[in-house]
C-alpha positions in Angstrom: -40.0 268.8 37.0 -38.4 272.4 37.2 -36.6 272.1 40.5 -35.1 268.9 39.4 -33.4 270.7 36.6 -32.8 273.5 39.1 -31.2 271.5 41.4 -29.1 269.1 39.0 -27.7 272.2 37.6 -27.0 273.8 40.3 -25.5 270.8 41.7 -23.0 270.6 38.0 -21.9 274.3 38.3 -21.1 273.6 42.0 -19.0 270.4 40.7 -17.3 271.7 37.8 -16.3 274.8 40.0 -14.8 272.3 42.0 -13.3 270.4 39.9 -11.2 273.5 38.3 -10.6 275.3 41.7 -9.0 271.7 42.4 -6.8 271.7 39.3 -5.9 275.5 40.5 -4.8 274.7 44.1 -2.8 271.4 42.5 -0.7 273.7 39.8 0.0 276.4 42.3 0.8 273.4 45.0 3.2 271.5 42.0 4.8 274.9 41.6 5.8 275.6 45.4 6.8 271.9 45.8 3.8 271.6 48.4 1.9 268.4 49.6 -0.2 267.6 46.5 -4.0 266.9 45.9 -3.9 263.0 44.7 -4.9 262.0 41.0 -7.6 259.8 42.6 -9.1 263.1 44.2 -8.9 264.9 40.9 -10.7 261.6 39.0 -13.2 261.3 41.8 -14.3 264.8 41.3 -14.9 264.6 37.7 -16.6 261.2 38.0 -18.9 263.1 40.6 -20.4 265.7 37.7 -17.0 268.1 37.6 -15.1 266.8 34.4 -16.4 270.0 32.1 -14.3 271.9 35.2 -11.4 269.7 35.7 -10.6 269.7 32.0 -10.9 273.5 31.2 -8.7 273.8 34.2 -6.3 271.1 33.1 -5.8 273.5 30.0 -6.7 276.9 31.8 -3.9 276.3 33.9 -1.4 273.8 31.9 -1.3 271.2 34.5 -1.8 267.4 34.2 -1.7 268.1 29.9 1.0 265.2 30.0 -0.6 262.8 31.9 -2.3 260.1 29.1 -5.0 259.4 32.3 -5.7 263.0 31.9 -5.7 263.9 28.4 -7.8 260.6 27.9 -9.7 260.1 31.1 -11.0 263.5 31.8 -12.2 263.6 27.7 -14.0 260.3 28.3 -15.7 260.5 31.6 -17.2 264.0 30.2 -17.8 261.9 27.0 -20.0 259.0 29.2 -21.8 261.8 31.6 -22.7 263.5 28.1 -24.5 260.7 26.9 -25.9 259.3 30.1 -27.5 262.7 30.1 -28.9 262.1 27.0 -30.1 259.3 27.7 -31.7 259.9 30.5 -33.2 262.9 28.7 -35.3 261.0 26.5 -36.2 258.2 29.0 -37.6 261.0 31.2 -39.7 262.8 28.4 
Protein backbone atom coordinates (compact mmCIF):
# COMPACT_ATOMS: atom_id res chain seq x y z
CA UNK A 1 0.00 0.00 0.00
CA UNK A 2 3.20 2.32 0.41
CA UNK A 3 4.10 2.61 -3.25
CA UNK A 4 0.63 3.60 -3.98
CA UNK A 5 0.89 6.54 -1.74
CA UNK A 6 4.44 6.89 -3.24
CA UNK A 7 3.39 7.03 -6.46
CA UNK A 8 0.09 9.19 -6.10
CA UNK A 9 2.19 11.70 -4.47
CA UNK A 10 4.67 11.82 -6.61
CA UNK A 11 2.37 11.97 -9.35
CA UNK A 12 0.55 15.42 -7.36
CA UNK A 13 3.93 17.25 -6.83
CA UNK A 14 4.74 16.52 -10.55
CA UNK A 15 1.05 18.04 -11.45
CA UNK A 16 0.93 20.89 -9.28
CA UNK A 17 4.50 21.82 -10.46
CA UNK A 18 2.97 21.78 -13.66
CA UNK A 19 0.27 23.53 -13.11
CA UNK A 20 2.24 26.67 -11.58
CA UNK A 21 5.17 26.47 -14.13
CA UNK A 22 2.02 26.80 -16.60
CA UNK A 23 0.61 29.92 -14.92
CA UNK A 24 4.47 31.24 -15.03
CA UNK A 25 5.12 30.74 -18.81
CA UNK A 26 1.30 32.31 -19.36
CA UNK A 27 2.13 35.66 -17.27
CA UNK A 28 5.50 36.03 -18.76
CA UNK A 29 3.82 35.13 -22.38
CA UNK A 30 0.66 37.93 -21.49
CA UNK A 31 3.39 40.28 -20.67
CA UNK A 32 5.59 40.03 -24.09
CA UNK A 33 2.28 39.91 -26.07
CA UNK A 34 3.30 36.17 -27.11
CA UNK A 35 1.03 33.23 -28.37
CA UNK A 36 -0.78 32.29 -25.11
CA UNK A 37 -1.29 28.87 -23.22
CA UNK A 38 -5.38 28.41 -23.65
CA UNK A 39 -7.67 28.57 -20.42
CA UNK A 40 -8.77 25.06 -21.33
CA UNK A 41 -4.98 23.98 -20.96
CA UNK A 42 -4.72 25.74 -17.68
CA UNK A 43 -8.35 23.96 -16.45
CA UNK A 44 -7.28 20.67 -17.80
CA UNK A 45 -4.23 20.68 -15.72
CA UNK A 46 -5.81 21.35 -12.56
CA UNK A 47 -8.60 18.90 -13.23
CA UNK A 48 -5.66 16.41 -13.81
CA UNK A 49 -4.29 16.70 -9.91
CA UNK A 50 -2.45 20.38 -10.38
CA UNK A 51 -5.08 22.87 -8.95
CA UNK A 52 -3.05 23.35 -5.43
CA UNK A 53 -0.21 24.66 -8.23
CA UNK A 54 -2.23 26.48 -10.65
CA UNK A 55 -3.85 28.56 -7.81
CA UNK A 56 -0.65 29.47 -5.80
CA UNK A 57 0.60 30.47 -9.13
CA UNK A 58 -2.48 32.38 -10.16
CA UNK A 59 -1.61 34.52 -6.91
CA UNK A 60 2.32 33.90 -6.96
CA UNK A 61 2.40 35.55 -10.10
CA UNK A 62 -0.96 37.88 -10.31
CA UNK A 63 -2.28 36.47 -13.35
CA UNK A 64 -5.83 35.18 -14.17
CA UNK A 65 -6.89 36.89 -10.39
CA UNK A 66 -9.73 38.62 -12.58
CA UNK A 67 -11.02 35.91 -14.32
CA UNK A 68 -14.50 34.68 -12.12
CA UNK A 69 -13.55 31.00 -13.92
CA UNK A 70 -10.38 31.36 -12.12
CA UNK A 71 -11.01 32.78 -8.86
CA UNK A 72 -14.06 30.29 -8.63
CA UNK A 73 -12.99 27.34 -10.72
CA UNK A 74 -9.56 26.74 -9.58
CA UNK A 75 -10.95 27.07 -5.59
CA UNK A 76 -13.57 24.49 -6.41
CA UNK A 77 -11.89 21.86 -8.42
CA UNK A 78 -9.18 21.83 -5.49
CA UNK A 79 -12.29 21.88 -3.20
CA UNK A 80 -13.87 18.46 -5.09
CA UNK A 81 -10.18 16.67 -5.41
CA UNK A 82 -9.97 17.47 -1.50
CA UNK A 83 -12.86 15.58 -0.72
CA UNK A 84 -12.74 12.88 -3.30
CA UNK A 85 -9.44 12.26 -1.48
CA UNK A 86 -11.19 11.95 1.55
CA UNK A 87 -13.36 9.93 0.51
CA UNK A 88 -11.46 7.56 -0.98
CA UNK A 89 -9.31 7.59 2.18
CA UNK A 90 -11.84 6.06 4.24
CA UNK A 91 -13.32 3.70 1.63
CA UNK A 92 -9.71 2.32 1.33
CA UNK A 93 -8.96 1.81 5.15
Amino acid sequence: MTWLYLAAGSYLVLANLVGFLLMAADKRRARRGAWRIPEHTLFAVALLGGSLGAWGGMYCFRHKTRHWRFVVGMPLILAAQLLLAFWLKTKIL
